[in-house]
Biotite code that builds the C-alpha atoms (Angstrom):
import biotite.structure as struc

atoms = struc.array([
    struc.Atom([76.050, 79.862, 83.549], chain_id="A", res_id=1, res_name="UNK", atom_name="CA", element="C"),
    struc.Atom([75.330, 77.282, 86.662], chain_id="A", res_id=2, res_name="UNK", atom_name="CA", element="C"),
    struc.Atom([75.789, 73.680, 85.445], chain_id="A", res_id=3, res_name="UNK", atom_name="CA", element="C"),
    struc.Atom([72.748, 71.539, 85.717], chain_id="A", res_id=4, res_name="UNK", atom_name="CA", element="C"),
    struc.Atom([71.504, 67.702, 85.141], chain_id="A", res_id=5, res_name="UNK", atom_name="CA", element="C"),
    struc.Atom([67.993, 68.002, 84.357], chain_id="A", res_id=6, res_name="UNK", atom_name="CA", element="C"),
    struc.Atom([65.387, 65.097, 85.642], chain_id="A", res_id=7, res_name="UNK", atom_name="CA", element="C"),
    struc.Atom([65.929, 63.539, 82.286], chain_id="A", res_id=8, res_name="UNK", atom_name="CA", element="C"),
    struc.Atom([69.623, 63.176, 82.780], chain_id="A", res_id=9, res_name="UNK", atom_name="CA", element="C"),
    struc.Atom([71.104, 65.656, 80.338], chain_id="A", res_id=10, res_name="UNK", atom_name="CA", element="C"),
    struc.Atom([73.580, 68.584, 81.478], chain_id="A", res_id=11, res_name="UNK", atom_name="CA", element="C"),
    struc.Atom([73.035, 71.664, 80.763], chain_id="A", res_id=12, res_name="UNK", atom_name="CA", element="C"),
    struc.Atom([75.621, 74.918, 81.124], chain_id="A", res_id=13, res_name="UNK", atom_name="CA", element="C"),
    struc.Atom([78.532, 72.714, 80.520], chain_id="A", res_id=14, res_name="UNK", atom_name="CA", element="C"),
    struc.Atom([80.715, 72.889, 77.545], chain_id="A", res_id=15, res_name="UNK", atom_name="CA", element="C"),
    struc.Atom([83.112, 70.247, 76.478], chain_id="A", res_id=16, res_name="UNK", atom_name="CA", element="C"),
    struc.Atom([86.573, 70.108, 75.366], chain_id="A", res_id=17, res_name="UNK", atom_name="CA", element="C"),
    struc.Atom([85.575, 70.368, 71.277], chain_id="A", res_id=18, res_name="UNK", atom_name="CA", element="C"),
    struc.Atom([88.327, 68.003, 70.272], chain_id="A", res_id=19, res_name="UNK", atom_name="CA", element="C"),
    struc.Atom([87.176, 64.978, 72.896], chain_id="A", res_id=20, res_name="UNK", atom_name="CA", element="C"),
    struc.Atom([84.097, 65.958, 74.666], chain_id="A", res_id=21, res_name="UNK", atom_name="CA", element="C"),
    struc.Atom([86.565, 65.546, 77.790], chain_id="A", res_id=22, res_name="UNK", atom_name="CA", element="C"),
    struc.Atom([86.286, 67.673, 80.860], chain_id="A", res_id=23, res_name="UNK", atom_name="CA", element="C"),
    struc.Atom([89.560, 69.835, 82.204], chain_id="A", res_id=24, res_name="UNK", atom_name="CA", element="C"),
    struc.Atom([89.836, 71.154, 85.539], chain_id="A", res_id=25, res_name="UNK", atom_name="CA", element="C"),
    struc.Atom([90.428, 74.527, 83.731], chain_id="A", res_id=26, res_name="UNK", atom_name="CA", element="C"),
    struc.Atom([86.924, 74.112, 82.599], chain_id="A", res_id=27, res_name="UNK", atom_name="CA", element="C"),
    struc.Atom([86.223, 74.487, 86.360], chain_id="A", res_id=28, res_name="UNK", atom_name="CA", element="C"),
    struc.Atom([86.248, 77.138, 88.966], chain_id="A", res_id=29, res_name="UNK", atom_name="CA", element="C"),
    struc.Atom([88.723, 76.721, 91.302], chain_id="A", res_id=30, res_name="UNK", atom_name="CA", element="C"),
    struc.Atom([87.876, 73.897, 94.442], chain_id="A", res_id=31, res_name="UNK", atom_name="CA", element="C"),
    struc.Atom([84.940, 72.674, 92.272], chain_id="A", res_id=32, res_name="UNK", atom_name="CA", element="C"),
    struc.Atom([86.566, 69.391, 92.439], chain_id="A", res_id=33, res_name="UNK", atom_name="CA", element="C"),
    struc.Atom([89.183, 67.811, 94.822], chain_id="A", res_id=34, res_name="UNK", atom_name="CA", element="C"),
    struc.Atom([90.475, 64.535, 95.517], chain_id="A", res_id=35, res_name="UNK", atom_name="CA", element="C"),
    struc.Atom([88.146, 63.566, 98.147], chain_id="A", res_id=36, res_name="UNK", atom_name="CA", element="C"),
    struc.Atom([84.974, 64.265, 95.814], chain_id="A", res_id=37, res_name="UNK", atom_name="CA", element="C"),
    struc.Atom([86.371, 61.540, 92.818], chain_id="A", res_id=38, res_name="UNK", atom_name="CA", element="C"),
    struc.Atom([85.528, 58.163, 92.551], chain_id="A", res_id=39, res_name="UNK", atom_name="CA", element="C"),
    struc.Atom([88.488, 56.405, 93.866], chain_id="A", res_id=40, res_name="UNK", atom_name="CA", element="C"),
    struc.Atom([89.942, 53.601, 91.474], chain_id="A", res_id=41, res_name="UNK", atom_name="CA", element="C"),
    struc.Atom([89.195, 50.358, 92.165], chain_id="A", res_id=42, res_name="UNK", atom_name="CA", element="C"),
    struc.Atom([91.920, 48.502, 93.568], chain_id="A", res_id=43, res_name="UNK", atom_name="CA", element="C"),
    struc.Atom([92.231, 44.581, 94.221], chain_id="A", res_id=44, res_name="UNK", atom_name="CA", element="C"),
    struc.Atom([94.261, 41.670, 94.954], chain_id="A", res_id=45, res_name="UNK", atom_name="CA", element="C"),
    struc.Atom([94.211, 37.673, 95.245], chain_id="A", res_id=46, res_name="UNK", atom_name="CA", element="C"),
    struc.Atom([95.979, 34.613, 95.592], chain_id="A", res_id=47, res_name="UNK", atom_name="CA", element="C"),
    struc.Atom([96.072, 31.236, 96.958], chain_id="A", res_id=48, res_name="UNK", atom_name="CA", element="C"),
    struc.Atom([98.695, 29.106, 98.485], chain_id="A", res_id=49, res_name="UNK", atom_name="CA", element="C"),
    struc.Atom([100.974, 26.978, 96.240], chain_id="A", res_id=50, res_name="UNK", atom_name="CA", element="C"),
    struc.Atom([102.935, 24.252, 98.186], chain_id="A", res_id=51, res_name="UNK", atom_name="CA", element="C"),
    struc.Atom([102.098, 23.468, 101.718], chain_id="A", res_id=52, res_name="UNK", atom_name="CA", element="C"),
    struc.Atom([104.316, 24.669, 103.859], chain_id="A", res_id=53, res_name="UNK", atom_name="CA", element="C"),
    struc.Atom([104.853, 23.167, 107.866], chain_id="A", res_id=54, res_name="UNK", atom_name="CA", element="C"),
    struc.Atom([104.636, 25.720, 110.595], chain_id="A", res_id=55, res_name="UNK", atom_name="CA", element="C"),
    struc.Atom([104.902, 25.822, 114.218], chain_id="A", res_id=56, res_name="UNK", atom_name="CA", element="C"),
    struc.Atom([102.009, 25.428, 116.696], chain_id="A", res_id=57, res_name="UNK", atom_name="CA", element="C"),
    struc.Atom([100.624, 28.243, 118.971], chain_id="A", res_id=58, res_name="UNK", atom_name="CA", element="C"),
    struc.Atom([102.351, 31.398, 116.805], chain_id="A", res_id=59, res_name="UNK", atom_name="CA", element="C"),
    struc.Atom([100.160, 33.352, 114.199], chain_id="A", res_id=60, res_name="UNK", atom_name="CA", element="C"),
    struc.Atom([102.089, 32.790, 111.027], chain_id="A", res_id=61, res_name="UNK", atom_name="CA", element="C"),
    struc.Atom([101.304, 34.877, 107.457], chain_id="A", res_id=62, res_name="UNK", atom_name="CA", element="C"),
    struc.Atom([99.959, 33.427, 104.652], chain_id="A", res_id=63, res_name="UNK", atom_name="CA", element="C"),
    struc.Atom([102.766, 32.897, 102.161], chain_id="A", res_id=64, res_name="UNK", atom_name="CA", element="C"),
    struc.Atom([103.359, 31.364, 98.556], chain_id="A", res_id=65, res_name="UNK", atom_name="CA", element="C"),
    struc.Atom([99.833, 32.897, 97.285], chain_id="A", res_id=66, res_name="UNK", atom_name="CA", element="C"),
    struc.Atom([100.977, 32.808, 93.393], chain_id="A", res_id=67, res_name="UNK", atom_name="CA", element="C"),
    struc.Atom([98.268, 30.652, 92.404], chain_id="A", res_id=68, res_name="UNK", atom_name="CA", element="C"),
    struc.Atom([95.694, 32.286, 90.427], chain_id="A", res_id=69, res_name="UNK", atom_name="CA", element="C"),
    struc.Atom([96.711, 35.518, 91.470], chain_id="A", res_id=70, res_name="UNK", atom_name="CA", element="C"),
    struc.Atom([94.869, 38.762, 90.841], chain_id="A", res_id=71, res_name="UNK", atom_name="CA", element="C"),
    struc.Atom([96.406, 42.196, 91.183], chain_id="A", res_id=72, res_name="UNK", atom_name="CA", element="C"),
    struc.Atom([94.395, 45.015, 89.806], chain_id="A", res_id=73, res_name="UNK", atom_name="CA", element="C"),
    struc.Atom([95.874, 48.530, 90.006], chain_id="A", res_id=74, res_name="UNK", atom_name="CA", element="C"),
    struc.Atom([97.858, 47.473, 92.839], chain_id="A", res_id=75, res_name="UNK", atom_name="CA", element="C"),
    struc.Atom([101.376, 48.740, 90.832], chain_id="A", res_id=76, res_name="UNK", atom_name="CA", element="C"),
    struc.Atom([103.996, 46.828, 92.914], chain_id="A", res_id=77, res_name="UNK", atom_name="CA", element="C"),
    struc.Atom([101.843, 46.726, 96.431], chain_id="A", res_id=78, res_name="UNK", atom_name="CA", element="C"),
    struc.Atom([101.193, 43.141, 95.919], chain_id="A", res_id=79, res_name="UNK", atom_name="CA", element="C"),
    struc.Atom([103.720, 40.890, 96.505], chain_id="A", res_id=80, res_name="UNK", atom_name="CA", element="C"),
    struc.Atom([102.160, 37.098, 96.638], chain_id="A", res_id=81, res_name="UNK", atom_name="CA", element="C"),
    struc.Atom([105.481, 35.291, 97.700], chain_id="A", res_id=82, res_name="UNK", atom_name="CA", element="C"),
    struc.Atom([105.579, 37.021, 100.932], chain_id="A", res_id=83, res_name="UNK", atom_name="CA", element="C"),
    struc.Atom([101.716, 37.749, 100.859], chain_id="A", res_id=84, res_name="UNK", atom_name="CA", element="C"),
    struc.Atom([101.660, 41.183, 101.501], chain_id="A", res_id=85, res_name="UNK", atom_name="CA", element="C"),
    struc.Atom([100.079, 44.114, 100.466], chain_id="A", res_id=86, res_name="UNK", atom_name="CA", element="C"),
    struc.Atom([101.439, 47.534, 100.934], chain_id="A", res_id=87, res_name="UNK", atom_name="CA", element="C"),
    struc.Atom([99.538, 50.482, 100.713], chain_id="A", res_id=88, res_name="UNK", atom_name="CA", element="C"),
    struc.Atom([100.842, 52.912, 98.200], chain_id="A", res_id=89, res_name="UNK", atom_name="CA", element="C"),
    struc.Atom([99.855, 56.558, 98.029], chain_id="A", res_id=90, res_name="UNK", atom_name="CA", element="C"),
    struc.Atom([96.585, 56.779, 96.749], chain_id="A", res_id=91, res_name="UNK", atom_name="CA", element="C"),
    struc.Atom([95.891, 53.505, 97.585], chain_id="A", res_id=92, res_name="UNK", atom_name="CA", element="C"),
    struc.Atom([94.782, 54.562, 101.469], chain_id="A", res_id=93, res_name="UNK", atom_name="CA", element="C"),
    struc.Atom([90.935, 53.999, 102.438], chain_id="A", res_id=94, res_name="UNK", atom_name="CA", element="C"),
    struc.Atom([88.314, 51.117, 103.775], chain_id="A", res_id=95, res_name="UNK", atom_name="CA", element="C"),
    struc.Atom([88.914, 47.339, 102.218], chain_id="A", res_id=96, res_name="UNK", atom_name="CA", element="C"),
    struc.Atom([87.053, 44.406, 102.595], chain_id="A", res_id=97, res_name="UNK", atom_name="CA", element="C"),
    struc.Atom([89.716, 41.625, 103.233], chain_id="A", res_id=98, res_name="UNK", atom_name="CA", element="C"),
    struc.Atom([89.059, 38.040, 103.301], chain_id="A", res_id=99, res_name="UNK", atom_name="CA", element="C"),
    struc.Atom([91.230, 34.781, 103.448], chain_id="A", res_id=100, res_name="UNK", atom_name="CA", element="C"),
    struc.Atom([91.350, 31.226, 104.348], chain_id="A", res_id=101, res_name="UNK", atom_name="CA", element="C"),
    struc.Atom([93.426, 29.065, 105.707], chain_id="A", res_id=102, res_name="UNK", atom_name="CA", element="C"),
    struc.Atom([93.365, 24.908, 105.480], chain_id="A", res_id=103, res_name="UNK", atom_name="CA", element="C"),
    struc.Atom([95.673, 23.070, 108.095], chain_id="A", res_id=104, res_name="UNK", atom_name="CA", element="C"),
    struc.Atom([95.911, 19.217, 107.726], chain_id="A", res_id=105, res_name="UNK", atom_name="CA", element="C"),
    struc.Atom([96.974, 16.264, 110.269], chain_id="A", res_id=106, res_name="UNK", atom_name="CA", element="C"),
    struc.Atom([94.641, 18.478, 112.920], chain_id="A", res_id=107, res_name="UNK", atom_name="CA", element="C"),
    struc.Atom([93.048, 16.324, 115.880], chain_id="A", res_id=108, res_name="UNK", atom_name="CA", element="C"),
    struc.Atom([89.801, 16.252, 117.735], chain_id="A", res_id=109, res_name="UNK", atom_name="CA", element="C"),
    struc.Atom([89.399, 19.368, 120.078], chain_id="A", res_id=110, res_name="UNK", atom_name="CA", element="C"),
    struc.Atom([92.588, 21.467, 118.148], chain_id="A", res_id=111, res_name="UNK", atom_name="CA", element="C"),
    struc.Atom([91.819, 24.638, 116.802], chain_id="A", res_id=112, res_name="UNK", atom_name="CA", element="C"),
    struc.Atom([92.726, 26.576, 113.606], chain_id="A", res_id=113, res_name="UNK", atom_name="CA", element="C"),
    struc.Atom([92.287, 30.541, 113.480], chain_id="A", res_id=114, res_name="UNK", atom_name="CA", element="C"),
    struc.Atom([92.394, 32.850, 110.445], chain_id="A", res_id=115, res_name="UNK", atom_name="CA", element="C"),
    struc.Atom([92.659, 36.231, 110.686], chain_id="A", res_id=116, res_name="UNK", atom_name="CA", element="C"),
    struc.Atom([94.448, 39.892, 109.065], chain_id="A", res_id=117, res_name="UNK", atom_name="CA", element="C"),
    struc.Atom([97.317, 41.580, 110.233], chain_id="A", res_id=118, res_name="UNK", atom_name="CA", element="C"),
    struc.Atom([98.245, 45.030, 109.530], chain_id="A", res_id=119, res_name="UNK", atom_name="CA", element="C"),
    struc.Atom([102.040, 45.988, 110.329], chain_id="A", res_id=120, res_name="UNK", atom_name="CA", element="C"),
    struc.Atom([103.239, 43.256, 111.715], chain_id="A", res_id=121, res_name="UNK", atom_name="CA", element="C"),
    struc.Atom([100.523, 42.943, 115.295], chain_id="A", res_id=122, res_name="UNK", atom_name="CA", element="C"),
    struc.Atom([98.651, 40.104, 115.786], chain_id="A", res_id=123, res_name="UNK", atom_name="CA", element="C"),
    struc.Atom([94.742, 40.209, 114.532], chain_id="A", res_id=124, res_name="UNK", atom_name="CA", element="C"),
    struc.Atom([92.541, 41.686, 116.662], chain_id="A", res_id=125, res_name="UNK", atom_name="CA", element="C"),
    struc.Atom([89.971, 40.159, 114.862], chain_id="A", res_id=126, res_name="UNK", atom_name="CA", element="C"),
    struc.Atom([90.092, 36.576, 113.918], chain_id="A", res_id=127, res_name="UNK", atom_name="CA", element="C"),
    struc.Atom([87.541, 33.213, 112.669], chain_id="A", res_id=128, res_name="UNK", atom_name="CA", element="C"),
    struc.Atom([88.248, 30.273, 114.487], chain_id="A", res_id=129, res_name="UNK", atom_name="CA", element="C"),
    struc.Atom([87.251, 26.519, 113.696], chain_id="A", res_id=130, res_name="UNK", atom_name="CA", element="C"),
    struc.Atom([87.642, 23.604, 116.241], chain_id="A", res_id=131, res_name="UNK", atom_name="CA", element="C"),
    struc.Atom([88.262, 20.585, 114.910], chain_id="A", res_id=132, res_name="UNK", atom_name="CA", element="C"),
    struc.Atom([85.756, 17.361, 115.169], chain_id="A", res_id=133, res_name="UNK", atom_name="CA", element="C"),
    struc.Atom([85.205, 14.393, 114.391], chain_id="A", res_id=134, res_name="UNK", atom_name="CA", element="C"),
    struc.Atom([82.357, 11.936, 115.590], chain_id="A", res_id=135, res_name="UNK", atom_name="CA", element="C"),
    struc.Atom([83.749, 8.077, 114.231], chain_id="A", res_id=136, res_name="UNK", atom_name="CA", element="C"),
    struc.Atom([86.511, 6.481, 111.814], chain_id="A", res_id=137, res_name="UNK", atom_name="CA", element="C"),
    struc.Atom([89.693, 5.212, 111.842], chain_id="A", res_id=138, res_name="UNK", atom_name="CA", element="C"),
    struc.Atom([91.152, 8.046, 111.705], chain_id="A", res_id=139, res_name="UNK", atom_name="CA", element="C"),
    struc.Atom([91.842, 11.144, 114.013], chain_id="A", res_id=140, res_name="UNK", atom_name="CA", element="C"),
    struc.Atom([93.201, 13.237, 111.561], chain_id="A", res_id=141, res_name="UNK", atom_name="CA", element="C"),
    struc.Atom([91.495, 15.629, 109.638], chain_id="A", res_id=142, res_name="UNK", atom_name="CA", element="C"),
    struc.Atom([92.047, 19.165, 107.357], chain_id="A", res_id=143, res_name="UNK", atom_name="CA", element="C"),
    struc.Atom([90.898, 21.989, 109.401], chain_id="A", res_id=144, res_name="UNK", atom_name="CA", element="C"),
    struc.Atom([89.542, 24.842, 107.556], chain_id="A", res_id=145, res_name="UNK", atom_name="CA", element="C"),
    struc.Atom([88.735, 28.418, 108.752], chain_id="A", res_id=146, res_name="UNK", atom_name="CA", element="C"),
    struc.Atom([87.874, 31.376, 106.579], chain_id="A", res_id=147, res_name="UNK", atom_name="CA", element="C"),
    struc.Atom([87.584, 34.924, 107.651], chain_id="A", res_id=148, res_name="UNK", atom_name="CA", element="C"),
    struc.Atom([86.181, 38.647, 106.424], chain_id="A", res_id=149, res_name="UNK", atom_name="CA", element="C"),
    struc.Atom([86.859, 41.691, 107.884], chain_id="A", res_id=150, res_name="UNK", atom_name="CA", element="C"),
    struc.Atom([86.394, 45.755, 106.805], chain_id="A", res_id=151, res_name="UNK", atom_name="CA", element="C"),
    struc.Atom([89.512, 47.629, 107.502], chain_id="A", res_id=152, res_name="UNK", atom_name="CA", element="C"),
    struc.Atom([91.005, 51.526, 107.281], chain_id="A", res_id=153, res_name="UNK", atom_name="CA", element="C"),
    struc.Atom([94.106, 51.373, 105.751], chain_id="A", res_id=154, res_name="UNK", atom_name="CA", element="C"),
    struc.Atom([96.628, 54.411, 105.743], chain_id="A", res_id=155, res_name="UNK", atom_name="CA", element="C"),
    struc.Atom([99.838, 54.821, 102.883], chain_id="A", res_id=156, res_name="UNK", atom_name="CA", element="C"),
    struc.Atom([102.337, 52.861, 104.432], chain_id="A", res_id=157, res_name="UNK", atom_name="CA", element="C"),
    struc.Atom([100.263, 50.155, 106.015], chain_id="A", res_id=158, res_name="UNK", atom_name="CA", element="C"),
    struc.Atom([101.372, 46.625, 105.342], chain_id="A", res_id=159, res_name="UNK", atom_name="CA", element="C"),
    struc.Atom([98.594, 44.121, 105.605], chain_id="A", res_id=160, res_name="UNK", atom_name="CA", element="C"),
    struc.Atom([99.248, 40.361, 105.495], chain_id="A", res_id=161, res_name="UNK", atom_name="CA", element="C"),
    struc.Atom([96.118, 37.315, 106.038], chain_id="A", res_id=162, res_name="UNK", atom_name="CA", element="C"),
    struc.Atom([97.375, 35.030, 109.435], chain_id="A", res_id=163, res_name="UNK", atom_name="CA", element="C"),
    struc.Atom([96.539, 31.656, 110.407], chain_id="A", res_id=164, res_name="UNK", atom_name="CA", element="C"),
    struc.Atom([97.109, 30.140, 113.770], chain_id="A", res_id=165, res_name="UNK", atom_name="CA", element="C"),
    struc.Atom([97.007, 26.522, 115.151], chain_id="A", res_id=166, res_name="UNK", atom_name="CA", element="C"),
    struc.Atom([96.810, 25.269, 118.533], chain_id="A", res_id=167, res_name="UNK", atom_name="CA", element="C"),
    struc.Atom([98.175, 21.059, 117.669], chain_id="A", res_id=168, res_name="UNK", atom_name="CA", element="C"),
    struc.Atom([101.183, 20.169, 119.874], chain_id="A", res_id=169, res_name="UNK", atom_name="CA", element="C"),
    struc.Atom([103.566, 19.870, 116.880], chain_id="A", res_id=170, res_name="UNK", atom_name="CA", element="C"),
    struc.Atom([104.429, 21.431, 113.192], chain_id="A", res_id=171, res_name="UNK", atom_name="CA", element="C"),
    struc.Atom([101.213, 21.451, 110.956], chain_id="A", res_id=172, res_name="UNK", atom_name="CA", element="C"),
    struc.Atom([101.077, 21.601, 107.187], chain_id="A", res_id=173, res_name="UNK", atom_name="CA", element="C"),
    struc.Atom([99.358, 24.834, 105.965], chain_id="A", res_id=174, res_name="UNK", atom_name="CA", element="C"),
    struc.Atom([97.583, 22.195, 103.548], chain_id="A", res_id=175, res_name="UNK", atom_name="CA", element="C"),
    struc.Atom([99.076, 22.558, 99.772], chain_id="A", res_id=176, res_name="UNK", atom_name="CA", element="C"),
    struc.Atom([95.552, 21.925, 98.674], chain_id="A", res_id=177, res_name="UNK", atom_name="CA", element="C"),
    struc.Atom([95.510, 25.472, 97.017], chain_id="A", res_id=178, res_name="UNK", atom_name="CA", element="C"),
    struc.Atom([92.298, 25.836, 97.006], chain_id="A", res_id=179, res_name="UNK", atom_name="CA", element="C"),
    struc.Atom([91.898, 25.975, 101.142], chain_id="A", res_id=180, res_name="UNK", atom_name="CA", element="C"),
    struc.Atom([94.813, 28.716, 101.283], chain_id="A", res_id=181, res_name="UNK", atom_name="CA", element="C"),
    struc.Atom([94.062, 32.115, 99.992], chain_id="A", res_id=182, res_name="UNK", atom_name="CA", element="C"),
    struc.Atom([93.953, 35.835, 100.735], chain_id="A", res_id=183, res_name="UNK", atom_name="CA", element="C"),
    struc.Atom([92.900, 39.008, 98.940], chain_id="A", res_id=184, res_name="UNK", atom_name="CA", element="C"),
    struc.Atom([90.996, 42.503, 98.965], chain_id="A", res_id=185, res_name="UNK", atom_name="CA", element="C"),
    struc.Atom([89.073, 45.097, 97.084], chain_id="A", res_id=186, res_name="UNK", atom_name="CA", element="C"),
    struc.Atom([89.191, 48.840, 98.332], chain_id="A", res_id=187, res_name="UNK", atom_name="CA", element="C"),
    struc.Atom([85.556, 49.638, 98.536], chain_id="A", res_id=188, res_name="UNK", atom_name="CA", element="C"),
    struc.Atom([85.101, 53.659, 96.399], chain_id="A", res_id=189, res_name="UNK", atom_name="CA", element="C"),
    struc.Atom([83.570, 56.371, 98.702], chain_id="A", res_id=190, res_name="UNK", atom_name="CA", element="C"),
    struc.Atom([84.011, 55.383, 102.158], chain_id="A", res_id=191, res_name="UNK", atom_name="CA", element="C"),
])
């Protein structure tokens, strides 16, 4: 008998396992159902920045130290939030929507702050960029924020890390206000 979901939404022609009401791929004919036709499981992962940490200028540097409020759902051990990377597992492969941010303090008028996401080590190809200004006050230092979202294919294997950049003539402070530091992604199910 052919299985059917009537315009009501009830199933018809399908009998359940008696003990659960669970379905069994020996319930099934054979290719019915393969890996590419189930709902993936979610998968996502967070944190932001803990202590500030100084870095030189001119060099894309990863975001490190994200321990602070940090998420990790069904990520197993692919998340690792000292270094700030995420490795992708098996089973784990497909599109993500990736996001971070990245606060720099002590940057001057005109000097530039870039956030971006790196997989395997390259350099973004992608990145968000902020220029710093400032229009009166005593003072010529300010924080710099940038924050940046991209959509990304990821393959098993693939280590993806968030990158910030800075253009000031000396050693910035990735800011240790943890709230301007962060990185994280969600695989996004059937794409």
């Amino acid at each position: 008998m052919a299985v059917t979901i009537n315009g009501n939404g009830s199933v018809t022609g399908l009998i359940l396992n008696p003990s659960d009401d669970s379905i069994t791929t020996s319930m099934l004919q054979d290719s019915v159902i393969t890996n590419a036709k189930l709902l993936k499981q979610s998968i996502a992962f967070y944190g932001r920045q803990t202590t500030g940490v100084s870095l030189s200028p001119s060099n894309w540097h990863d975001l490190t130290g994200l321990t602070t409020n940090s998420v990790s759902s069904n990520t197993g051990s692919s998340w690792n939030t000292t270094t700030g990377a995420f490795t992708v597992a098996s089973g784990q492969e497909g599109k993500y929507l990736l996001f971070c941010g990245v606060g720099w303090s002590n940057i001057h008028r005109v000097d530039h702050v870039l956030a971006g996401i790196s997989i395997n080590g390259a350099d973004p190809t992608v990145s968000s960029r902020n220029v710093s200004q400032y229009t009166s006050g005593s003072s010529t230092d300010v924080t710099a924020m940038v924050n940046h979202m991209e959509l990304c294919s990821v393959t098993v294997g693939d280590v993806i890390t968030a990158n910030g950049y800075h253009n000031y003539q000396n050693n910035e402070d990735r800011t240790s206000a943890n709230t301007h530091t962060f990185f994280g992604g969600v695989r996004i199910a059937g794409l």
